[in-house]
C-alpha positions as CSV (number, residue, x, y, z in Angstrom):
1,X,-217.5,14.4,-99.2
2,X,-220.1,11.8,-99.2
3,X,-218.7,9.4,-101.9
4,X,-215.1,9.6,-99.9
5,X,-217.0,9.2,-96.3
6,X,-218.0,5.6,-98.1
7,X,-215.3,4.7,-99.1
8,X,-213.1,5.7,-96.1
9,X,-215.9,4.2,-93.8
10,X,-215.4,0.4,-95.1
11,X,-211.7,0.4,-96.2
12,X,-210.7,2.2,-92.7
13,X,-213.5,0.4,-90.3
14,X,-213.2,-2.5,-91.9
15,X,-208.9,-3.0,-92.0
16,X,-209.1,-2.1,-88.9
17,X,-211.3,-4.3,-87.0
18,X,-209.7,-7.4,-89.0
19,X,-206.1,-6.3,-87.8
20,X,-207.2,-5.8,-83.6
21,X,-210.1,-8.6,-84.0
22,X,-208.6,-11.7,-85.9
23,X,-205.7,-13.5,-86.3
24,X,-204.7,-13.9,-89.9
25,X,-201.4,-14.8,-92.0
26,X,-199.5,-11.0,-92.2
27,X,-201.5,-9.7,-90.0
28,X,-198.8,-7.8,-88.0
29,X,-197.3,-6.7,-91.5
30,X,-200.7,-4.9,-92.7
31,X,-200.8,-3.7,-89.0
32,X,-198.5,-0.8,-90.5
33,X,-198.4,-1.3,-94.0
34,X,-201.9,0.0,-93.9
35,X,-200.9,3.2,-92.7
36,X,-198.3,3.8,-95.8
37,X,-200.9,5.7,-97.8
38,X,-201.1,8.8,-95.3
39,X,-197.7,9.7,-96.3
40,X,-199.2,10.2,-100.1
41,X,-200.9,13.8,-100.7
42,X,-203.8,13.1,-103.1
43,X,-203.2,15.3,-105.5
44,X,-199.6,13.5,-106.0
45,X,-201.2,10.0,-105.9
46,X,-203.9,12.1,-109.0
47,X,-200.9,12.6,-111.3
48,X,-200.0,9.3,-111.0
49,X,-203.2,7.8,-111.9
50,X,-204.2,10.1,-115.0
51,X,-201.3,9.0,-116.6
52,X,-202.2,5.4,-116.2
53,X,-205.5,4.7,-116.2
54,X,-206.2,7.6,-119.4
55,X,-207.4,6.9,-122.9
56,X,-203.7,6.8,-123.9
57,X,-202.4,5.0,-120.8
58,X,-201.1,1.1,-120.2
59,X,-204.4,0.3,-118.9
60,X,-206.3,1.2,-121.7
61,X,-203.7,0.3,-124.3
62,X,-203.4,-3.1,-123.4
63,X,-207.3,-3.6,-123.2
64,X,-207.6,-2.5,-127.0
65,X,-204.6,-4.8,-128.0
66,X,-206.4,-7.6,-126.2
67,X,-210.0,-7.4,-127.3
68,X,-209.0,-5.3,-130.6
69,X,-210.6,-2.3,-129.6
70,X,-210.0,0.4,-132.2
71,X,-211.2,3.9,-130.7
72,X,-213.5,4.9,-127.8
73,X,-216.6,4.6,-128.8
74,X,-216.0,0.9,-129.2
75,X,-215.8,0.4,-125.6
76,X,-216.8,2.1,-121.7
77,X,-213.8,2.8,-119.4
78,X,-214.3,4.6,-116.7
79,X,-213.1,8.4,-116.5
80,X,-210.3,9.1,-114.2
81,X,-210.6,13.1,-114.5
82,X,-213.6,13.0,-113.1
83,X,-216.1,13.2,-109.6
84,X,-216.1,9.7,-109.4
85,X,-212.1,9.6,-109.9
86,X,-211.7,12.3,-107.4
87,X,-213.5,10.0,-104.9
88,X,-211.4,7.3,-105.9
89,X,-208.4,8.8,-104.8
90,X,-208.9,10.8,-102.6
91,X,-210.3,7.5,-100.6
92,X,-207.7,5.6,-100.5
93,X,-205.2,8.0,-99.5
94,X,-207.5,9.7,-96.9
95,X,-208.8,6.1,-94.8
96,X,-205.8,6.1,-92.4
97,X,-207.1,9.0,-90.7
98,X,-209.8,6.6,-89.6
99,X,-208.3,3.2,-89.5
100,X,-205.6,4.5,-87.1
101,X,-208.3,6.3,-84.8
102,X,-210.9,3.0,-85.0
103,X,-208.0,0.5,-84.7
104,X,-207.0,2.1,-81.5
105,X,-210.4,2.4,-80.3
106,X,-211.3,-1.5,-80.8
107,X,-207.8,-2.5,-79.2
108,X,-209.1,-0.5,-76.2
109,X,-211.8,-2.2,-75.8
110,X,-212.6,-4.2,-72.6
111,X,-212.7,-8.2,-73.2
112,X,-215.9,-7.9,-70.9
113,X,-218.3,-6.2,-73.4
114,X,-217.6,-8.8,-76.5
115,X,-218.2,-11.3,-73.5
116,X,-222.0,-10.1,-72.7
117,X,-222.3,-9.9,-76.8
118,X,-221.1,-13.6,-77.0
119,X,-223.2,-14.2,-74.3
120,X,-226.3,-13.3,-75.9
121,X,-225.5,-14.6,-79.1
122,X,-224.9,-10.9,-80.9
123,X,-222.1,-9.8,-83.7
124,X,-219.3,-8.4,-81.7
125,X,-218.9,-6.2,-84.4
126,X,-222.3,-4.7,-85.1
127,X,-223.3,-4.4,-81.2
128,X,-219.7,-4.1,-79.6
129,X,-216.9,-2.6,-81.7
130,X,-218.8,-0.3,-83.5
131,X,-220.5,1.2,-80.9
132,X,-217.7,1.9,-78.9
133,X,-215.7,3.1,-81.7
134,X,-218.4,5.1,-82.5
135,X,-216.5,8.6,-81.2
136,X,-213.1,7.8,-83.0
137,X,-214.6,7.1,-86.4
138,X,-216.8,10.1,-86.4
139,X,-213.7,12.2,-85.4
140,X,-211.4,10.5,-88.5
141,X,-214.5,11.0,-90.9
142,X,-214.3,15.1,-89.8
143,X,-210.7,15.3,-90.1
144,X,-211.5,13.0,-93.8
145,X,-214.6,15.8,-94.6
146,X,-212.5,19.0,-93.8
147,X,-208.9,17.3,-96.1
148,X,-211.6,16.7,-98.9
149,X,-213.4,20.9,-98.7
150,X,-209.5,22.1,-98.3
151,X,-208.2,19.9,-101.3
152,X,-207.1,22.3,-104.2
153,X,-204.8,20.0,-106.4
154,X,-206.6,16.8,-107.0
155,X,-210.0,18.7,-107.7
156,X,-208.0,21.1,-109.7
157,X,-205.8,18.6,-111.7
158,X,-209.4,17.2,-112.5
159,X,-211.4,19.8,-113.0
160,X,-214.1,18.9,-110.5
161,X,-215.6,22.1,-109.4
162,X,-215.1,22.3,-105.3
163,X,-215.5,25.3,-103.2
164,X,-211.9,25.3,-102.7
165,X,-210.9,25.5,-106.4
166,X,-213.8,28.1,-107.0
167,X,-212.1,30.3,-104.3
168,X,-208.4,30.1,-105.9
169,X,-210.1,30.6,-109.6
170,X,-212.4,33.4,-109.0
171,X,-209.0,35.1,-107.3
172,X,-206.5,35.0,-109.9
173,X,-208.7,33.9,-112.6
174,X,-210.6,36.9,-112.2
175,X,-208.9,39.4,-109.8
176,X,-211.7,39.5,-107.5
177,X,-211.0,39.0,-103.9
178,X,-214.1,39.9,-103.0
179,X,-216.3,37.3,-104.8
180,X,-213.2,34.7,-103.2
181,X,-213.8,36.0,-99.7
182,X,-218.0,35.4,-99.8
183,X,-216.9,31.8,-101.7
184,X,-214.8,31.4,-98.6
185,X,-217.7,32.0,-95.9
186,X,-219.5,29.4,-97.3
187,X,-216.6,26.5,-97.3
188,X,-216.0,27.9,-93.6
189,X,-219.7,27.2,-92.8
190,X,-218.9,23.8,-94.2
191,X,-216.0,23.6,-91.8
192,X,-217.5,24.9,-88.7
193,X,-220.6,22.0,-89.4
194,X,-217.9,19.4,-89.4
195,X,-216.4,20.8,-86.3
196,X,-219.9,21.3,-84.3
197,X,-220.7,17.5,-85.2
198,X,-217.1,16.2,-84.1
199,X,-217.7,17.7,-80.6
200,X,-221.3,16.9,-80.4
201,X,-220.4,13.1,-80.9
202,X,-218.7,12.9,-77.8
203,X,-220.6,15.0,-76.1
204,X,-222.2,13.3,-72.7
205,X,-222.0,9.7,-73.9
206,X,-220.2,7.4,-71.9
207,X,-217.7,4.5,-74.1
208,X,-215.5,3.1,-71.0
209,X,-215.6,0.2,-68.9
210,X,-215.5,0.7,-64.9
211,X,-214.6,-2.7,-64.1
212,X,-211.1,-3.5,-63.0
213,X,-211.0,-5.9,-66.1
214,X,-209.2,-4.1,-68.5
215,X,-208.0,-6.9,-70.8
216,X,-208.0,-6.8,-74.5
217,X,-209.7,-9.6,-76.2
218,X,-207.4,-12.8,-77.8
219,X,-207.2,-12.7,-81.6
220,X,-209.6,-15.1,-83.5
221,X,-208.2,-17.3,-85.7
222,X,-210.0,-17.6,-89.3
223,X,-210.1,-20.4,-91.6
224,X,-207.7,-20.4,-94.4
225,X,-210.6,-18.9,-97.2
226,X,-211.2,-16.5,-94.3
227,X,-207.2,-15.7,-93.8
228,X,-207.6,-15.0,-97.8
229,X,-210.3,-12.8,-98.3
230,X,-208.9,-10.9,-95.0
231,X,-205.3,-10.6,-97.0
232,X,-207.1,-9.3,-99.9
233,X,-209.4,-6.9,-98.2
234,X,-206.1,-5.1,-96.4
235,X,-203.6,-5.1,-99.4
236,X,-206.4,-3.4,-101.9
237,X,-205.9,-0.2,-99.7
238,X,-202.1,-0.5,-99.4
239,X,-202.1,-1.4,-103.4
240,X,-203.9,1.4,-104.7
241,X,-203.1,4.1,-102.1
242,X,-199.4,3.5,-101.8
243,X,-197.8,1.0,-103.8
244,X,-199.0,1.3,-107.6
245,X,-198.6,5.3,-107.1
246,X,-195.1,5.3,-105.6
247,X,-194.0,2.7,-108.5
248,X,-195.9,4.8,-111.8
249,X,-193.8,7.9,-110.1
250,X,-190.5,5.4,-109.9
251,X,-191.3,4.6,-113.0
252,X,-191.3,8.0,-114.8
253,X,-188.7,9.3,-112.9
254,X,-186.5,7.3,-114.1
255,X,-187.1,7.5,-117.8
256,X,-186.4,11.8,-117.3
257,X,-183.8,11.0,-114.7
258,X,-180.7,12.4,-118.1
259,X,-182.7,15.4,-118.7
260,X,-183.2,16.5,-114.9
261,X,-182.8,19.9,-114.0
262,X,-180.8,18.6,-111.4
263,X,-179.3,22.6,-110.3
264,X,-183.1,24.0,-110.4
265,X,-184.2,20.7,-108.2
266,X,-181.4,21.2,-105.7
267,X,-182.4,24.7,-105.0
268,X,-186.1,23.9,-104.7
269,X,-185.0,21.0,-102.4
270,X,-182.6,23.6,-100.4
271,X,-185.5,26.4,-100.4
272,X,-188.2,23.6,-99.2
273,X,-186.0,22.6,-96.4
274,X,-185.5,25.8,-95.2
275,X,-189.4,26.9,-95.3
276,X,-190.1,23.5,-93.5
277,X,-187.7,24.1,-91.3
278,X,-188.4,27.9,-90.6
279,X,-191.9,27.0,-90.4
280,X,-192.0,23.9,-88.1
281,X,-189.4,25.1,-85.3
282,X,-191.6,28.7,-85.1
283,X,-194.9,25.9,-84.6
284,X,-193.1,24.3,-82.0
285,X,-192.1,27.2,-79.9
286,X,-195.6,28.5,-80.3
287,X,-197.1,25.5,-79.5
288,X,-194.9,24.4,-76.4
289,X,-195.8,28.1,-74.8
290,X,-199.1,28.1,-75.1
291,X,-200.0,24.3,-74.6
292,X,-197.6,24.7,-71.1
293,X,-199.3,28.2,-70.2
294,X,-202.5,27.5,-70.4
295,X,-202.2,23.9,-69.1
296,X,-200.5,25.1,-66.1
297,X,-201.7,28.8,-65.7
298,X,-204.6,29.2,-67.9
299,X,-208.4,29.5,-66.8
300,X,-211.6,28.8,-68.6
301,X,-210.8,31.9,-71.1
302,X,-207.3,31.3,-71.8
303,X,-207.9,27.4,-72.4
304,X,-210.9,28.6,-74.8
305,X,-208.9,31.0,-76.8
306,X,-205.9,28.5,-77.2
307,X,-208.2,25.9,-78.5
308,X,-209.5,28.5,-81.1
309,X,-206.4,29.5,-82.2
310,X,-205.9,25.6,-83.2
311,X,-208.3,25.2,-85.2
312,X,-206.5,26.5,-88.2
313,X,-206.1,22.9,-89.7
314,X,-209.9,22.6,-90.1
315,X,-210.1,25.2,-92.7
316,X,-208.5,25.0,-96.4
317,X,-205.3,26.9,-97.4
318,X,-207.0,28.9,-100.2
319,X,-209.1,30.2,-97.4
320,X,-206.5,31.1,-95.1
321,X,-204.6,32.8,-97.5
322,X,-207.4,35.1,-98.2
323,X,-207.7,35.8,-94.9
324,X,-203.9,36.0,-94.6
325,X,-203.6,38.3,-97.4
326,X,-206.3,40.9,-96.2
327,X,-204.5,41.1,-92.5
328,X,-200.8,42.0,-93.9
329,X,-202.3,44.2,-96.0
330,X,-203.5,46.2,-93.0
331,X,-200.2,45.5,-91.2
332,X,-198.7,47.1,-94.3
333,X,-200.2,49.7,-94.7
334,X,-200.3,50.3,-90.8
335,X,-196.4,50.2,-91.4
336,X,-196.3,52.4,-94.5
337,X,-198.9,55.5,-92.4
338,X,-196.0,55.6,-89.6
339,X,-193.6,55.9,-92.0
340,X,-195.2,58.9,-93.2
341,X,-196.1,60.3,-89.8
342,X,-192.8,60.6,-88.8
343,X,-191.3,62.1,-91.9
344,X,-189.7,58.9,-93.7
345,X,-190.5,56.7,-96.6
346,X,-191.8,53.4,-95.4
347,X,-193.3,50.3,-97.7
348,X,-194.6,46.9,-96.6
349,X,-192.4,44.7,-94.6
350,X,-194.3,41.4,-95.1
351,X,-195.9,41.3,-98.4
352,X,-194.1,39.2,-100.9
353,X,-191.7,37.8,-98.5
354,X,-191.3,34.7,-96.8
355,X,-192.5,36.0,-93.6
356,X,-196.2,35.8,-95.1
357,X,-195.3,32.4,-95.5
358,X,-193.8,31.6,-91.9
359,X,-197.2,33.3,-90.3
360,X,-199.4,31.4,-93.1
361,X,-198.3,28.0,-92.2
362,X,-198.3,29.0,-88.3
363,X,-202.1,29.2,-89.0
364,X,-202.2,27.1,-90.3
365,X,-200.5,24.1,-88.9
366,X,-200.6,25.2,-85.2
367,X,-203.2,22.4,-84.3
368,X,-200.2,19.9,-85.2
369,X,-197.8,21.4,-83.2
370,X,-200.5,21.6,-80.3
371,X,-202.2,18.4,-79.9
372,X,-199.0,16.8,-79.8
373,X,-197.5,18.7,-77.1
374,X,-200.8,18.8,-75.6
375,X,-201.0,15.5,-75.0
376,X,-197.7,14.9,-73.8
377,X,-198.5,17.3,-71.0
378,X,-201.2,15.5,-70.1
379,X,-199.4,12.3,-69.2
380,X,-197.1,14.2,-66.9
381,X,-198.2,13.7,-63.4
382,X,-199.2,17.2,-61.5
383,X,-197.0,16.0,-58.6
384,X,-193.4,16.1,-60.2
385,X,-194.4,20.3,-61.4
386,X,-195.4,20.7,-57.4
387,X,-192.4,19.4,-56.3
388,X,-190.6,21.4,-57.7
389,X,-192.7,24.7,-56.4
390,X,-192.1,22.7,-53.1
391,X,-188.4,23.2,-53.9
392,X,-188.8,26.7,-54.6
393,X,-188.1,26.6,-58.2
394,X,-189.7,29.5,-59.9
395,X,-192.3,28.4,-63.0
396,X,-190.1,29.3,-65.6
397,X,-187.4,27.3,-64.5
398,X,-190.1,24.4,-63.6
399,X,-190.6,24.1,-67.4
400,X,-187.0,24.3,-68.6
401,X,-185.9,21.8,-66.0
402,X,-189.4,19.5,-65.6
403,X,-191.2,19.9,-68.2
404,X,-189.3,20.7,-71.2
405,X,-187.4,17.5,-70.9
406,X,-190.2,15.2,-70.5
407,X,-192.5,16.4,-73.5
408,X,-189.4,16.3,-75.7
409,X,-190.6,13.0,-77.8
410,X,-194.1,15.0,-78.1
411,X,-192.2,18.2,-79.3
412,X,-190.4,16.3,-81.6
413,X,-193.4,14.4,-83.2
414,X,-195.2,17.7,-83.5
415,X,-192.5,19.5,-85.9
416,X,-192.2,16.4,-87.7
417,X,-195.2,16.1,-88.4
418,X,-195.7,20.3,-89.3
419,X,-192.3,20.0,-90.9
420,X,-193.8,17.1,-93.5
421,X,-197.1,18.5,-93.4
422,X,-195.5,22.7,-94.5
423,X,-193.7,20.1,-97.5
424,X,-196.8,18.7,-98.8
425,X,-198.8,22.3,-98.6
426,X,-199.8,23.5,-102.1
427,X,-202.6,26.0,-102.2
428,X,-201.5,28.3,-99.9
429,X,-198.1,28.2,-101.2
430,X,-198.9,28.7,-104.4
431,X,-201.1,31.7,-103.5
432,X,-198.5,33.5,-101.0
433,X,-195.0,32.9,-102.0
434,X,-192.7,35.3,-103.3
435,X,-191.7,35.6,-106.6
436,X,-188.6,33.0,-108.1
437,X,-189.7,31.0,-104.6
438,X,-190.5,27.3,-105.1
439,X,-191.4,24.1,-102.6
440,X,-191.4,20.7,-103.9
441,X,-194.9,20.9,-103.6
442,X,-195.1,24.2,-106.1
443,X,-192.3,22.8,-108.1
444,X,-194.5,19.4,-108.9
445,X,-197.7,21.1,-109.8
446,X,-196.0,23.4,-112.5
447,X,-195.1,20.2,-114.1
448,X,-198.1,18.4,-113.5
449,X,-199.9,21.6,-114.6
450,X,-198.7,21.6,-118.0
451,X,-198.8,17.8,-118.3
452,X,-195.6,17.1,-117.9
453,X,-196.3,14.3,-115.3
454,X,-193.0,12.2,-115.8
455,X,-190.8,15.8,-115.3
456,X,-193.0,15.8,-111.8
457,X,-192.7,12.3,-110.6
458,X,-189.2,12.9,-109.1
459,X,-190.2,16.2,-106.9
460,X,-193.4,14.4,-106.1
461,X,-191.2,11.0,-104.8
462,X,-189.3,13.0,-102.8
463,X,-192.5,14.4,-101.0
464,X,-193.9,10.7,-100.6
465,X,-190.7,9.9,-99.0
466,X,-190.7,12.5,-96.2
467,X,-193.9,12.1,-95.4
468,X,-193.2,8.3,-94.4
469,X,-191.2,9.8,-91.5
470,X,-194.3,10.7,-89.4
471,X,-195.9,7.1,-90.7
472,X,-193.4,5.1,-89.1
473,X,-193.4,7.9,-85.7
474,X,-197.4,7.4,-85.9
475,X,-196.7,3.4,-86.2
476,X,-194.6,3.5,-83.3
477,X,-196.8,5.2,-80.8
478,X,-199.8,2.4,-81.9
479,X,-197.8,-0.6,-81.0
480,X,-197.1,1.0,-77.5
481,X,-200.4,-0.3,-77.7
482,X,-201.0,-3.5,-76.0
483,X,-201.9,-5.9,-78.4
């Protein structure tokens, strides 16, 4: 967590205050193309690298041609399966949680605050921008902190010894859920730290201007050595995070594409689309009930309780599924008691089914659904819903007629986003599906998992490319922002 908080810190902080602070050549083009690596899941953008950057990969092939290099003990090349290539790339898929949260925080700004800095001959950065941004990066680095504790197939594809792989080993390697479940209270301690701290950083601190000067501050113009090393600084992200991944997976895709399983990929494609689907419309009806109840209905309880029950996101899949697991087990066996009560046979009506998975990934992924409906109900003005109590219009009809209509852009980008987000999901997938039951994301670690990385990259490219739907939703809603 803290070699990836680094490197997020300075590739997100940093992109992002040259994009909304200066003026440079491409600078609108980087203003998306930096977001491209969010739509890679680490441990995708892992299989990628070990093949290339390994003792018997390109990299390290052509070095030993060039300086005639014979074996490794001639020479120091740093070990991809390792920590310090788990931070690696894990960083430079992870910075766009923050460069999307700081970029919209320094755009934000008022021009009035970098005029009292100039004023008094400060760095507008160091005094101004990263004080105000302050909240927004903290939040990003949380949501980078809690992706890094629930990663399971970067740290596992590495064999870097995480809470979250200790949890899925010491279950199946060793059939004890117990030992899992006390592994599990201390990653959620982890987790509910990270949480605490988020909230805490906004708590009582005041980051707005009162002035009716609301103006965003004119781009600087750099010097063309300053245009350069800006260019450079924004394409290393967008280099190693999206582009040299995508094309090592092209790559090897291509070379398997004539011996392709291509009936066993169609119905792993079919099945995916299905859970995704199953999985993000149940989100979205969830979500738009209880984001409309307890924004219109709810009291101080009610509001508490939804919040809590979105948290879900925070915590990592292997932990969920434990926790999963352990309740349907008592529904099951619930089931299976009335059976016998009443005189017929009954047996478990969720275990090793897909249903586990539906309710899994509800848990999971209801914070998705949420916050975007959530804040699409909070830019509805009250007095459109009272006018139509004014009208006589019962509540119910209020929100099919009023309110349903104008969130539909928000409901839309919230099962997106699940929908991609249930494609990516591995651990818990792997943990709780049924038997013969595959996702792209299951389907690509078998393959990877026995190191057939090339058999992998097509499954894997197909993931990268729905995941770039959310990327360019998530681009659109940023330029809405005045630049």
């Amino acid at each position: 967590m803290i070699g990836v908080s680094a490197f997020v810190l300075i590739l997100g902080v940093g992109s992002a205050w040259l994009v909304s602070r200066y003026e440079f050549n491409g600078r609108k083009l980087f203003d998306w193309l930096l977001m491209l690596p969010a739509a890679c899941p680490a441990y995708l953008v892992a299989y990628a690298y070990t093949d290339f950057f390994e003792y018997a990969g390109p990299i390290q092939k052509l070095l030993r041609n060039i300086f005639g290099w014979h074996n490794a003990q001639e020479y120091w090349f740093p070990e991809i399966r390792s920590l310090g290539g788990a931070i690696f790339v894990m960083s430079f898929v992870l910075y766009p949680y923050v460069y999307v949260l700081a970029r919209t925080s320094f755009l934000k700004s008022s021009i009035s605050f970098y005029e009292v800095a100039k004023l008094y001959n400060k760095n507008t950065f160091i005094y101004v921008g990263l004080p105000l941004a302050r909240p927004a990066i903290i939040a990003g680095l949380a949501l980078v902190c809690m992706e890094v504790i629930s990663d399971f197939g970067t740290v596992e594809f590495f064999t870097v010894e995480t809470l979250t792989l200790g949890i899925f080993n010491v279950w199946l390697g060793m059939n004890n859920l117990v030992a899992a479940s006390q592994i599990a209270i201390v990653a959620f301690i982890f987790v509910i730290a990270l949480l605490f701290i988020e909230i805490k950083s906004r708590a009582r601190r005041k980051f707005s201007d009162n002035s009716q000067r609301q103006i965003n501050p004119d781009k600087i113009k750099l010097t063309k050595f300053k245009s350069l090393l800006s260019v450079l600084f924004c394409w290393v992200p967008i280099f190693f995070g999206f582009i040299l991944p995508v094309l090592l997976l092209l790559l090897h895709s291509l070379k398997t594409s004539y011996h392709q399983n291509w009936t066993k990929l169609s119905k792993v494609v079919l099945d995916t689309l299905l859970i995704a689907g199953i999985g993000a419309i149940s989100i979205i009806i969830i979500s738009s009930l209880t984001a409309i109840i307890a924004f219109y209905k709810g009291k101080f309880f009610l509001n508490k309780i939804t919040d809590i029950a979105s948290t879900g996101y925070a915590f990592p899949g292997t932990m969920l599924a434990i926790g999963i697991l352990v309740f349907v087990g008592f529904v099951d066996k619930f089931y299976a008691l009335s059976g016998n009560f009443f005189g017929y046979q009954n047996s478990g009506f969720l275990s090793g089914t897909i249903l586990i998975l539906i309710l899994a990934y509800v848990v999971r992924f209801q914070a998705v659904g949420y916050g975007s409906i959530r804040s699409g109900i909070t830019q509805i003005p009250r007095n459109l819903s009272d006018a139509s109590y004014v009208m006589g219009k019962p509540f119910n009809e209020t929100i099919r007629k009023v309110i349903l209509p104008l969130i539909k852009t928000s409901i839309i980008a919230g099962g997106l986003l699940a929908f991609v987000d249930i494609m990516k999901e591995l651990p818990m997938t792997l943990l709780l599906r049924p038997f013969n039951f595959e996702t792209l994301a299951t389907y690509t670690y078998q393959f990877a998992h026995d190191e057939l990385i090339e058999q992998a990259s097509l499954p894997a490219l197909l993931i990268i490319f729905a995941g770039l739907l959310p990327v360019i939703f998530m681009n659109k809603y940023l330029r809405e922002v005045k630049v």
